[in-house]
C-alpha positions as CSV (number, residue, x, y, z in Angstrom):
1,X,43.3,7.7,44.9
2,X,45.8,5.7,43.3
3,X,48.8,4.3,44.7
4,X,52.2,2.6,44.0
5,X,54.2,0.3,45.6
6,X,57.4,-2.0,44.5
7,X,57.5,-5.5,45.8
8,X,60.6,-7.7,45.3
9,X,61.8,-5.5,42.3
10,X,63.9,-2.8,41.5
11,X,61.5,-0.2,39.3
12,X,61.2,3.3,39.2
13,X,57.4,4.3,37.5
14,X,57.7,8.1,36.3
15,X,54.6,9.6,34.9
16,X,51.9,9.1,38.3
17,X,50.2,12.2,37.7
18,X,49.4,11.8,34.2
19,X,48.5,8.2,34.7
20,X,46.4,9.1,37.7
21,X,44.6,11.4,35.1
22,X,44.2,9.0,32.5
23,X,42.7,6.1,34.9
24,X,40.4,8.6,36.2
25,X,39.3,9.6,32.5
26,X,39.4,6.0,31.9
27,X,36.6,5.2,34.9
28,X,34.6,8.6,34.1
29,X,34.3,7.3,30.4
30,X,32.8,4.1,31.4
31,X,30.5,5.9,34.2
32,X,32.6,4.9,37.3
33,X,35.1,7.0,39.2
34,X,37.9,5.9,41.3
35,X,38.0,4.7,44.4
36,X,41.7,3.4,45.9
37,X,43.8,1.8,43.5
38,X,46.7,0.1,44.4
39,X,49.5,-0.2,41.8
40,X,51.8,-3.1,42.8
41,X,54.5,-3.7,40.3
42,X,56.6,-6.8,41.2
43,X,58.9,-9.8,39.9
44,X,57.3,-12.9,38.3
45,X,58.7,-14.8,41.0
46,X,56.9,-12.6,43.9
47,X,53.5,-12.5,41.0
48,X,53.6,-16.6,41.1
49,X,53.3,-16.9,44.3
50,X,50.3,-14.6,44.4
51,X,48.8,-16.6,41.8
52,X,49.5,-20.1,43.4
53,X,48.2,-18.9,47.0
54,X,45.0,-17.0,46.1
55,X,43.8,-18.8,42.8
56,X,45.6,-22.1,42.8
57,X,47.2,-21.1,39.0
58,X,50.6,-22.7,38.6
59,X,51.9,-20.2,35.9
60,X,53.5,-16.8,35.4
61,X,51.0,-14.0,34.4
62,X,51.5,-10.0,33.8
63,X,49.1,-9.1,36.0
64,X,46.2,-10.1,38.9
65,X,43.7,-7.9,39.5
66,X,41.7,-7.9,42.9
67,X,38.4,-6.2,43.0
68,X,37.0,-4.5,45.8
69,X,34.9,-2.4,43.5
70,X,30.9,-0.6,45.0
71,X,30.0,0.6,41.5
72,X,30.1,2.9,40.4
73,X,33.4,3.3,42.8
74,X,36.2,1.1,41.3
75,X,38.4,0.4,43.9
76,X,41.4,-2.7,44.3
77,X,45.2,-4.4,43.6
78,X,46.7,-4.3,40.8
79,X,49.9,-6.7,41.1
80,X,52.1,-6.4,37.8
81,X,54.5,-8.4,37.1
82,X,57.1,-6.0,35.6
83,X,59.4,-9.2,34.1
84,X,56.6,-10.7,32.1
85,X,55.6,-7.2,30.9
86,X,59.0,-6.5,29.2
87,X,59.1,-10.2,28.4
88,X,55.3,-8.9,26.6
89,X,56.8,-5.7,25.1
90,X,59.7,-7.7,23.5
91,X,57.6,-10.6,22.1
92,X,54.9,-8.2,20.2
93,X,57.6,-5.8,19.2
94,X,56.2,-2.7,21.2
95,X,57.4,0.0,23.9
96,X,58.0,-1.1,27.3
97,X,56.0,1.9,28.2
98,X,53.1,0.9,25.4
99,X,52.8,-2.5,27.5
100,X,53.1,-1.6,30.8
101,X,50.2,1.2,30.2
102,X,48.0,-1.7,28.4
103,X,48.5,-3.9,31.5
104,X,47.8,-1.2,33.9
105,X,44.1,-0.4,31.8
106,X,43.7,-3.5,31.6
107,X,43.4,-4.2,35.2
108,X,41.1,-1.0,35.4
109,X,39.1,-2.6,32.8
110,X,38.3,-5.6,35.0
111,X,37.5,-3.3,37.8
112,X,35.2,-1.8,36.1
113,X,33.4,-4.9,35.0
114,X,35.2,-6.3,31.9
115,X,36.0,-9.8,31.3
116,X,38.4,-11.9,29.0
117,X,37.4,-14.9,29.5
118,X,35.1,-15.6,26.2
119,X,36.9,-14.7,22.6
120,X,34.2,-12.3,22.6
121,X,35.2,-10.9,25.8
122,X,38.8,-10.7,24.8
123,X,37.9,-8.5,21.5
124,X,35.8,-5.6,23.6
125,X,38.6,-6.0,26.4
126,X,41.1,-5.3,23.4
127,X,39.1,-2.7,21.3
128,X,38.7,-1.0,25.4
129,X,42.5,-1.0,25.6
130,X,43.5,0.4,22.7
131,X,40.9,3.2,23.0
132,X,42.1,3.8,26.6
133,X,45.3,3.6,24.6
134,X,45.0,6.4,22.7
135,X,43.3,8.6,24.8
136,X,46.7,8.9,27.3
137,X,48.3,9.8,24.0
138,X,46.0,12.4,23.7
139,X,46.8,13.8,27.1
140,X,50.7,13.9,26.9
């Protein structure tokens, strides 16, 4: 099951059912299913602290995942900082919308078992994005 919340921002997410279809296409694809996914989207401020307490990181991020995964169950947190994802829209000239759903995969992604840590990493965490990507275009 997936969830939203809103910490320390004012946000409204439209579109939880389809993105609650895609995520589970997402998990199927890579021979998981879902387990309870939280969806926090928050302020960079409220996403800082998060990243100062629990991994000692002194820097703004768009996103911390949490994994609480039993594969093939991919369960956890997703906190999302909505400030530096339109800060990430404007910079590489995309959609709000476009960003925000390649944050929100890529937190799956991790649950699931994917890394970014390696420039090799960061290439199959990309190509699994984009694909991802285009398959909740192909459900709209």
């Amino acid at each position: 099951m997936v969830r939203y919340f809103f910490e320390d921002i004012k946000f409204q997410y439209t579109g939880r059912r389809l993105t609650n279809n895609w995520l589970k296409a997402v998990a199927k694809r890579e021979s998981c299913r879902l387990g309870d996914i939280n969806i926090i989207f928050c302020s960079d401020p409220y996403l800082l602290k998060i990243n100062l307490q629990y991994l000692g990181h002194d820097y703004y991020t768009d996103i911390i995942t949490f994994d609480y995964s039993e594969k093939p169950v991919v369960s956890g947190d997703l906190f999302i900082s909505i400030d530096c994802v339109r800060d990430n829209a404007s910079f590489y000239s995309v959609p709000f919308e476009e960003e925000l759903h390649r944050v929100i995969v890529h937190g799956l992604l991790h649950l699931i078992g994917y890394d970014d840590h390696s420039e090799e990493d960061i290439a199959v965490m990309r190509s699994k994005e984009n694909s991802s990507l285009e398959l909740r275009c192909s459900m709209l």
